[in-house]
Structure formats: structure tokens, C-alpha cells
C-alpha positions in Angstrom: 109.0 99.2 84.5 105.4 98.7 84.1 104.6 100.5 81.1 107.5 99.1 79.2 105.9 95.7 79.7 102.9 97.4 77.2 105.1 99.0 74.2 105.6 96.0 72.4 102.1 94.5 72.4 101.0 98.1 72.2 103.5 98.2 68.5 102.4 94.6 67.5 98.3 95.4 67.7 98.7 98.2 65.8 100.4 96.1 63.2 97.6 93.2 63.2 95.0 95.2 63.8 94.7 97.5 60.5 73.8 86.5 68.1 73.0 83.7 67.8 72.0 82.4 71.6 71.3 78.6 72.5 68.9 77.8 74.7 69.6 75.2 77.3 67.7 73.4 80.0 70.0 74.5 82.3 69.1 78.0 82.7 66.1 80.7 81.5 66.6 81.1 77.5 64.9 84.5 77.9 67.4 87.0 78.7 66.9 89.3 80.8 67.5 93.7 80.2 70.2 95.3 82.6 72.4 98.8 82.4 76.2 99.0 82.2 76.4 98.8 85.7 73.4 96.9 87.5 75.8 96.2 90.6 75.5 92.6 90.7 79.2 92.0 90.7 81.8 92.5 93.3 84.7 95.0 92.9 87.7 94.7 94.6 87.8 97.2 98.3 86.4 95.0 100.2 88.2 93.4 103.5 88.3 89.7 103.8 87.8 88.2 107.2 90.6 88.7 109.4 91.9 90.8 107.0 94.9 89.2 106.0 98.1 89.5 104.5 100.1 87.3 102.3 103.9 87.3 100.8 105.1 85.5 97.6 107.9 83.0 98.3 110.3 81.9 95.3 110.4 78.2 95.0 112.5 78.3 91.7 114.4 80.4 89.2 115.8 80.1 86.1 113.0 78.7 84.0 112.4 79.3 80.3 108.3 81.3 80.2 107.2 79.0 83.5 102.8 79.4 82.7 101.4 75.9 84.8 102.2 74.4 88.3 100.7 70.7 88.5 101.3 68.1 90.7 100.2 64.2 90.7 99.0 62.6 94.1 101.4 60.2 94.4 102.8 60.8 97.5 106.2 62.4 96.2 105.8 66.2 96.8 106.9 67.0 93.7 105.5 70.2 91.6 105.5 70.2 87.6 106.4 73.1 86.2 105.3 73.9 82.4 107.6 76.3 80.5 105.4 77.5 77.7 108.4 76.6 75.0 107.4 73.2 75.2 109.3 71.6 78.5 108.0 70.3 82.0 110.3 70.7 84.7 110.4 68.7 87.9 111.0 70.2 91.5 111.6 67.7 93.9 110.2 66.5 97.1 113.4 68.6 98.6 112.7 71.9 96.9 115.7 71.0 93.8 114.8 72.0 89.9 116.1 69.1 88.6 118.3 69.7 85.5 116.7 67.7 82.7 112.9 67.7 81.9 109.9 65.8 82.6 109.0 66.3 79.1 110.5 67.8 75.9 108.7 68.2 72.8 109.6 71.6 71.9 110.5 70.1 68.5 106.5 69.9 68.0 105.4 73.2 70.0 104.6 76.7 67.9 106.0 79.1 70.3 105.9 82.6 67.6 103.7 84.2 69.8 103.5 85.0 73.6 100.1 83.2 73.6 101.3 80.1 71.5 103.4 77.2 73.4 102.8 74.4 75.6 99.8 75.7 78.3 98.6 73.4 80.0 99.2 69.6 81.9 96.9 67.5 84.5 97.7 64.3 85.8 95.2 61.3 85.9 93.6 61.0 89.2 94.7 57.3 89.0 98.5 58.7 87.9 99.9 56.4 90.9 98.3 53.3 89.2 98.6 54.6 85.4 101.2 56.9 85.1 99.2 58.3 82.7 99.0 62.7 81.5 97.7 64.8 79.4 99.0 67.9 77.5 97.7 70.6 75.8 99.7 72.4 73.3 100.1 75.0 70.1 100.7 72.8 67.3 103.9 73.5 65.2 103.3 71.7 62.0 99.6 73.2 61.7 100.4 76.7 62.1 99.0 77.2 65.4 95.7 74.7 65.9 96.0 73.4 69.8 96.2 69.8 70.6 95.0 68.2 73.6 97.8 64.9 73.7 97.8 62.0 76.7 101.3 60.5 77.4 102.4 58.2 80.1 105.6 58.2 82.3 108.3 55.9 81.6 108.2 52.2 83.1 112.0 52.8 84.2 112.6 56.6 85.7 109.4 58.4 87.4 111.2 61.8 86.6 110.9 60.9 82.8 108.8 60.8 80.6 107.9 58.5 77.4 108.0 60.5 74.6 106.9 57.5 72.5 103.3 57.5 74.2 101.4 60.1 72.5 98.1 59.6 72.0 96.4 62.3 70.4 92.7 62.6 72.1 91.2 66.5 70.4 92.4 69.0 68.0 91.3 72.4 67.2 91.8 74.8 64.4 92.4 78.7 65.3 91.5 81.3 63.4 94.2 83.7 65.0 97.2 83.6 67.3 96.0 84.2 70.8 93.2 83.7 73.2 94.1 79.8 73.2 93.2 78.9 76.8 95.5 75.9 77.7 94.7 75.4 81.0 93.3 71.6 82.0 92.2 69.7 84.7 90.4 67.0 86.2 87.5 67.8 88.2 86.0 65.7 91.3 83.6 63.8 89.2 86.9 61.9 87.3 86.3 64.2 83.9 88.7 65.9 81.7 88.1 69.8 82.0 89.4 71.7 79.2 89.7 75.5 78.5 89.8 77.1 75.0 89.4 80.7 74.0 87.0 82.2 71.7 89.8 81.7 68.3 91.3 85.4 69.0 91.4 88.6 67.8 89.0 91.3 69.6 85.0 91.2 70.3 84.7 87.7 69.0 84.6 88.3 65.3 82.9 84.9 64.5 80.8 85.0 67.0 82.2 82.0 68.4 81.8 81.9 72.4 78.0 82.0 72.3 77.4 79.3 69.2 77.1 75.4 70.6 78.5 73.9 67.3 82.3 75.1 67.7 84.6 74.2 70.5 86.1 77.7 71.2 84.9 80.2 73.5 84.2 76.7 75.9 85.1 75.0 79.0 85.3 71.1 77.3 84.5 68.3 79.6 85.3 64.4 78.0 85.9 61.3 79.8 89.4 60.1 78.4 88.7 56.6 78.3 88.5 55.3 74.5 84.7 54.6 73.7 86.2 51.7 71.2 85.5 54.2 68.4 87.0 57.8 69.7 89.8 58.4 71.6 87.4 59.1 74.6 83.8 59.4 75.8 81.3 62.3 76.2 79.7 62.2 79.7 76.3 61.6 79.8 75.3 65.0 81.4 76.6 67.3 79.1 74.9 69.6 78.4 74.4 68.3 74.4 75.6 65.0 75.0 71.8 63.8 73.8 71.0 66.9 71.7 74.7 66.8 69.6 73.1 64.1 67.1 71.1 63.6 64.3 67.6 62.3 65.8 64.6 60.8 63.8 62.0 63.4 62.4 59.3 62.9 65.5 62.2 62.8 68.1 63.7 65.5 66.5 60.7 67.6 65.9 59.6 67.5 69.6 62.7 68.7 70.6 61.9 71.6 68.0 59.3 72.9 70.3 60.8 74.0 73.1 64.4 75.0 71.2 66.2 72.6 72.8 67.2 70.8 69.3 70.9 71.1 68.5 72.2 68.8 66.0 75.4 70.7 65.0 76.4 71.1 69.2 79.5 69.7 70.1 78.8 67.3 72.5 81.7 68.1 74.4 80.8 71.2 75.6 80.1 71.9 79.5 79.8 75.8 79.6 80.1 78.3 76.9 80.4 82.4 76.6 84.1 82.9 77.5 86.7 85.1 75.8 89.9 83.6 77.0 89.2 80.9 80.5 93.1 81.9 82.1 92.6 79.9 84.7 90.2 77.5 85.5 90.3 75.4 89.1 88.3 73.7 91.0 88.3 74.1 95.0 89.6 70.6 96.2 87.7 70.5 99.5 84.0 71.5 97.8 84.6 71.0 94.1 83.1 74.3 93.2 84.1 75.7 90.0 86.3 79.1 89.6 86.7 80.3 86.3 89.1 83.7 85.6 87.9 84.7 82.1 90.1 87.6 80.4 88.4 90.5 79.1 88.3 92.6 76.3 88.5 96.7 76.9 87.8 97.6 80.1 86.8 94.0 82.7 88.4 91.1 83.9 86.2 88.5 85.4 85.8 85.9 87.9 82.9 83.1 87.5 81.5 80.4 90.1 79.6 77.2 89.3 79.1 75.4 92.8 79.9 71.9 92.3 76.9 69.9 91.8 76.0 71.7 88.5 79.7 72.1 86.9 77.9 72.4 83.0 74.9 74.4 81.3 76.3 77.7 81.8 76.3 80.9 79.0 79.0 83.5 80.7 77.7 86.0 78.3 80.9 86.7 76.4 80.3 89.0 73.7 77.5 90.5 74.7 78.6 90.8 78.1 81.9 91.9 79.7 81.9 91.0 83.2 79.2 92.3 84.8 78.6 95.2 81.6 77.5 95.7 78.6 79.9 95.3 75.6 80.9 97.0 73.8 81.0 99.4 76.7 79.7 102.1 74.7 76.1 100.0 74.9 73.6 101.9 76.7 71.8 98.9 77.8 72.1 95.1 76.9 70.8 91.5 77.4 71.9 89.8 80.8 72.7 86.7 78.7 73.1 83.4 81.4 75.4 83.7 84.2 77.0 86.9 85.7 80.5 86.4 87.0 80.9 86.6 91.1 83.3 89.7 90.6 85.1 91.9 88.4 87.7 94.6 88.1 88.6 97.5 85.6 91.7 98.0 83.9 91.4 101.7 85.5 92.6 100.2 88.8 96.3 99.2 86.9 95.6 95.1 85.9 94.8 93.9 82.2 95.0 90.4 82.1 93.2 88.4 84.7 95.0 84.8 86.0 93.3 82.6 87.9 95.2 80.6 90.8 92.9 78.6 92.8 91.4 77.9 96.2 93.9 78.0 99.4 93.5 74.4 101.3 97.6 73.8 102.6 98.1 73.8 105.4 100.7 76.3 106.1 99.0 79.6 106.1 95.8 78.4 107.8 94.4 82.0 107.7 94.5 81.5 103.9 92.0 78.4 103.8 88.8 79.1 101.6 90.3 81.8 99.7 89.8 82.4 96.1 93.6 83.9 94.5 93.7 85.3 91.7 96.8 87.8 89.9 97.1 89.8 86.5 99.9 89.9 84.2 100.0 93.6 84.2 99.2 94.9 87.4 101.5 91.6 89.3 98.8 92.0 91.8 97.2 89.0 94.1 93.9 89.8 95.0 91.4 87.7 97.4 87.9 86.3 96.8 85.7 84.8 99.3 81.9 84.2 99.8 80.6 84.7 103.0 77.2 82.8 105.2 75.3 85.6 104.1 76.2 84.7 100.3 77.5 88.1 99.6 81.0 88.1 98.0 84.3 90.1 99.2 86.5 90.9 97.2 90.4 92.2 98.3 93.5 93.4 96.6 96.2 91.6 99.3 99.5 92.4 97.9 101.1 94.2 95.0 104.3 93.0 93.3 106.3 94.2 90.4 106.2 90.6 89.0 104.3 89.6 86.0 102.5 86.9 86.7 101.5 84.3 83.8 100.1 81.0 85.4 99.0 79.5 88.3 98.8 75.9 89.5 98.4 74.1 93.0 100.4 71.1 95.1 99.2 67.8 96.3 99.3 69.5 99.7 97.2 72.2 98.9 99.9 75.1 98.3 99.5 77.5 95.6 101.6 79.3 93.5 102.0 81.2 90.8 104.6 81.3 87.7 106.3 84.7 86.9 108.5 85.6 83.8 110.0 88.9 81.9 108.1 88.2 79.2 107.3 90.0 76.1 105.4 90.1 72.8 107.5 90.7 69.7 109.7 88.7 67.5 112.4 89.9 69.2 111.8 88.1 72.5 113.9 84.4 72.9 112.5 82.9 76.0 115.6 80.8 76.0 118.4 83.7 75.3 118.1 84.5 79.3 115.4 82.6 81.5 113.7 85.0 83.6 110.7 82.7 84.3 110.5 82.0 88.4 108.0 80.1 90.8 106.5 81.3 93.6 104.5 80.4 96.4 101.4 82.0 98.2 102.0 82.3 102.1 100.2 84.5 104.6 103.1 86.7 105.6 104.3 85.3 109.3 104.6 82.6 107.2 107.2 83.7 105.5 110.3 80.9 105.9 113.4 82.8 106.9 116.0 83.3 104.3 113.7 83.4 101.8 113.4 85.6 98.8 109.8 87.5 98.2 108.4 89.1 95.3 109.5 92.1 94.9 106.9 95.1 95.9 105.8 97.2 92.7 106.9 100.9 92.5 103.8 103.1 93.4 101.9 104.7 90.7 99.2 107.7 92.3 97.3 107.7 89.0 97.5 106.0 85.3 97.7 108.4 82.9 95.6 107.9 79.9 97.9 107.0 77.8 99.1 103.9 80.2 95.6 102.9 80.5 95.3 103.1 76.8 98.2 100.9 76.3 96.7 98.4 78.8 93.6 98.3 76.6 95.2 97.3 73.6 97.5 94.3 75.2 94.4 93.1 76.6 92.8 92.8 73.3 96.4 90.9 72.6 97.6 89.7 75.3 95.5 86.5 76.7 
């Protein structure tokens, strides 16, 4: 079953497919030389205290490409699911997928490929008061260009929407289909965090993740309040909130000096150097910053940012793949900013990384402070977790034969993760049979009984070359 999830974006790459650096205050603008593999990332094989193990419990079924989990804290219980062809489905406080949506505005959604569709929702921390939330999308009418749109819940029905809200806060032009990002959320300090990939294709061929005066290849961080003249603000420790503007000659000249002049930066830039952020989250108890970055050929990624310095980072993306060099036939290469926490190789059966979150629910206690994360490929849900010492562990805890293509977390501190049998091609309707399914993340004497678990994936000894060759190219594809 696994490799048939590869032929079609393995048929449809072969069909498409025919350094500029800033400096920033925030970190040492002189990189620094390392080989392929310097060892300053953790691999999975590690054993994570108490060593233990977790099942995946189906919430709900029946769901049109389910990518996003959200919930508001309003007290209700409910989860939000997002179905990528442009819905959000509600499951009640009692456990019920209620028939009709949130939110429909598949009329306006571009859902051609995989990649494309409605990816992301957060609610306003104030959603109790406000009703207010925010949307991010692939835009129909432009061919593709993502929208990031705020609407608010009717005044009449809190399981319904008003579709007549929109307000339209940021747009962005793609160059290609994929590597969109999508995912959103608010972070502890009130701010609108926003993911968007480097504009698609493979190895970044603008250049985009590592220039400061383009939105893609960037985590975006905006206050959403209108400023009376924009739609919303830029916070005032962004990284080129002050350096994003024309300045007079003697301001801007002494700025000159030590490189830290950007006129042309987009002020709404917190970090840069990513390929494809798929998924972002912060840990609700510390507010530290996880960051599952997709990679190109041979790595998947996972990046930290402790909370009290959320912006200023580079990632490295494309001169960097994880912890390596790229391309990977470099012999040696420029450690440019920040190295992830850990990595993995697509030898070890994953492709495409997706970020969950930080366990803090409360019924799998031996879960709490753990970093999830899955892969659409591999279905695997693997473990991160720093210890006293600072070193990193890193832990593949259960393989499934699911493929896993979002994440999001409860009000209550549950996680789960969205599941679908997706494919790329034209051939694919996500709405001909819905396959898409919920599930949540329980350490497994947790399990409630009568429940339904993921299934286990069918044991592969060795990938042949040619499956690992066909995981290469739908990464390149494929988020």
C-alpha cells in the first residue's frame, strides 16, 4: 500500500519537472564552515523517558481531505476540523461530526492540486468576546496566490459561520503549485503567526527563503488589529519592523555600516530560511516555538525557538537541509543561522515531515512535554523531547499505515492528527468517497474501550532503491 501512495506524484513530477544572506541583529551574520554531517542534530533511536507508548484513537470519519484540528477557548469542547476543499467541520462537545459546516467557501478555494485548498484556521484568543477567525486559503480566482481572510461567527448560531464577514488582511502571489504552508496561529504574546513556503518547485529556484524582501520561505508574524491605514499592524520587534522603510540618507547610511539596512524587507517577517513550515505550534505551557520544516531530497526537520526570542532566525533553507549540506552532493557548506533540534532521512521510510504539537491534556500524563510529530509517507508518530542536560531525544513511538496530513490541538490540551487516502493527480475527487478521518494521540493504557486505532503499517525489512527513489521525488512534490 505504501508505495502506491508514491506512483502518482512520482508520474506527475516527471511531467512538471522537464545567495544572497541578510544579516540580522539577532544572530552572527558570519557563517560559519561545517561537513555534511557535523552531528549537531538528533536522529531518531533514541528512548524517551519512561519510554512510552502511544495508540491513535479515531475521533471522526468521513471527512472530505481533513489537514487542521483547531479549537477556540470558549469553554465548549468542541474541535474544528478543516477539510482542505474549502469546509470547516464542527465536532461537538459530545464527540458528534455535526452534518453541516462551520464554514463553506469552497466556491472561492483552488483545490487542483494536493497542496492547493483551504490549510489553515486559528481562532482569536479573545474568540469568546469577538467571535472573531482567520483563514488561510488557495485562491481560486487568482490561479493559486494564498489569502490570509478574518471572518467572524454569526450573531445567531455559534456552529455557523457569517460568510458575509470577510475581511481580507494579506495576499501572496505563487510562482508554482505547492510548498504553500497554510498552517496559522496565535502565539502567547497575542500575534498572528503565519507559515508560507518558499513559492514551490525544488531547491528554491528564486532563491526565495533566504531574501528579507519577499514573504515566502517565512514564518509572518502581524498584529491583526487595523493600524487605520492596513488591515493590521507590524509588531514592533520584528525583526525589520524599523529596517523595512525608506530612512533619510544619515539614518540610512549609518545603518549601512554594520549591514543592517533593509529597505525592501517585509516588515512582517519573524523568521526566514524554510522550504515548506508543515507545522508550526507553539507549546502552550512554555510558549516555545516548534517548527516542522519539509525537506527537499534526503531530510526532514524539526526547529526550536524558546519563547522569549520567537523572531530573527535564518533556518538555513537552501543552503542547508536539516542539519547538511544541500545539495547533498556538497562536500562542505556554510552553517547559515539556526540548525534544527533534529532530523530524519527519507532512508528510514518518511518523506514528508508534519508537525503536531506539544502534549499538555491531561489524559495520557506520561505524554506531557512531548514534542509529536508524523510524515505523510511513512504514517509514523515519532517523539521529541529535551532533557535537564539540554541534549535532545529523539523516538519513533508507533507506526501506522495511515497517511497523515495535518495536525492541530484541543482547548484541553489533546492532540491529534488528520489522516486521508489522498492522492496527487487529476484523477483524485476528494469528495467522490471521503476517506479523510481524525484521530487522537493517547499513551496506549489509555486507550478508551471500544475504540477504533490506527491501523499498524505492514512491515517493510528494507526500501529498495527504487521506493526510496520514489519517496525523493514526492518530496520534491509533495509539501
Amino acid at each position: 500500500m505504501a508505495r502506491l501512495r508514491f506512483i502518482s506524484a512520482l508520474l506527475l513530477t516527471l511531467a512538471m519537472i522537464t545567495g544572497f544572506v541578510p544579516a540580522s541583529a539577532a544572530q552572527d551574520s558570519t557563517p560559519t564552515a561545517m561537513s555534511p554531517e557535523d552531528g549537531a542534530v538528533v536522529e531518531p533511536g533514541g528512548t524517551l523517558p519512561g519510554n512510552p507508548s502511544v495508540q491513535l484513537v479515531k475521533v471522526a470519519d468521513g471527512l472530505a481531505d481533513p489537514i487542521n484540528v483547531a479549537a477556540p477557548d470558549d469553554g465548549s469542547g468542541r474541535l474544528f476540523i478543516v477539510e482542505r476543499v474549502g469546509r470547516i467541520r464542527i465536532v461537538d462537545g459530545d464527540g458528534n461530526l455535526l452534518p453541516d459546516p462551520f464554514l463553506d467557501i469552497s466556491d472561492v478555494v483552488k483545490t487542483d492540486f494536493l497542496e492547493q485548498g483551504l490549510l489553515g484556521l486559528a481562532f482569536s484568543p479573545d474568540y469568546q468576546d469577538n467571535g472573531l477567525f482567520y483563514v488561510y486559503y488557495s485562491d481560486f480566482q487568482t490561479n493559486g496566490h494564498v489569502y490570509l481572510v478574518e471572518y467572524s461567527v454569526s450573531d445567531d448560531d455559534p456552529n455557523v459561520a457569517d460568510p458575509d464577514s470577510a475581511r481580507l488582511l494579506l495576499t501572496q502571489e505563487k510562482p508554482f503549485v505547492n510548498h504553500n504552508g497554510g498552517s496559522i496561529h496565535f502565539g502567547p504574546d497575542g500575534y498572528l503567526y503565519i507559515a508560507i513556503g518558499d513559492g514551490g518547485l525544488a531547491g528554491d529556484p528564486y532563491d526565495n527563503a533566504q531574501k528579507v524582501d519577499v514573504l515566502l520561505g517565512k514564518i509572518l508574524r502581524i498584529d491583526v488589529t487595523p493600524d487605520g491605514s492596513a488591515p493590521y499592524s507590524i509588531p514592533d520587534d520584528n525583526p525589520f519592523a524599523d529596517t523595512g522603510v525608506v530612512l533619510p540618507s544619515s539614518q540610512a547610511s549609518q545603518k549601512a555600516q554594520d549591514g543592517s539596512y533593509h529597505p525592501a524587507a517585509k516588515r512582517e517577517i519573524c523568521d526566514w530560511g524554510l522550504r515548506n513550515p508543515w507545522q508550526f505550534s507553539f507549546d502552550s505551557q512554555t510558549g516555545d516555538l516548534y517548527i516542522a520544516d519539509v525537506g527537499q531530497n534526503v531530510w526532514e526537520e524539526v526547529n526550536f525557538i524558546q519563547a522569549d526570542q520567537p523572531c530573527g532566525h535564518n533556518f538555513g533553507w537552501d543552503i542547508n537541509e536539516g542539519g547538511h549540506c544541500y545539495p547533498t552532493e556538497a562536500t562542505s557548506c556554510d552553517k547559515i543561522g539556526v540548525l534544527p533540534v533534529a532530523n530524519y532521512a527519507h532512508s528510514t521510510g518518511g518523506c514528508s515531515i508534519t508537525g503536531v504539537g506539544v502534549y499538555r491534556g491531561d489524559v495520557s500524563q506520561d505524554l506531557d512535554g512531548i514534542y509529536f510529530n508524523s510524515d505523510y509517507c511513512s504514517g509514523s508518530i515519532y517523539g521529541l523531547m529535551q532533557g535537564d542536560d539540554g541534549t535532545w531525544v529523539y523516538q519513533i513511538l508507533l507506526d501506522t499505515d495511515l497517511s497523515v496530513t495535518g495536525s492541530g490541538q484541543g482547548a484541553d490540551g489533546e492532540l491529534y492528527v488528520s489522516s486521508c487516502d489522498c492522492v496527487y493527480g487529476n484523477s483524485y475527487d476528494p469528495e467522490a468517497n471521503p476517506s479523510g478521518a481524525i484521530w487522537r494521540i493517547v499513551q496506549d493504557d489509555q486507550v478508551p474501550e471500544g475504540s477504533e486505532v490506527a491501523p499498524a503499517s505492514s512491515p517493510v525489512a528494507t526500501p529498495s532503491a527504487s521506493v526510496t527513489g520514489e519517496r525523493r521525488v514526492q518530496t520534491r512534490v509533495a509539501r
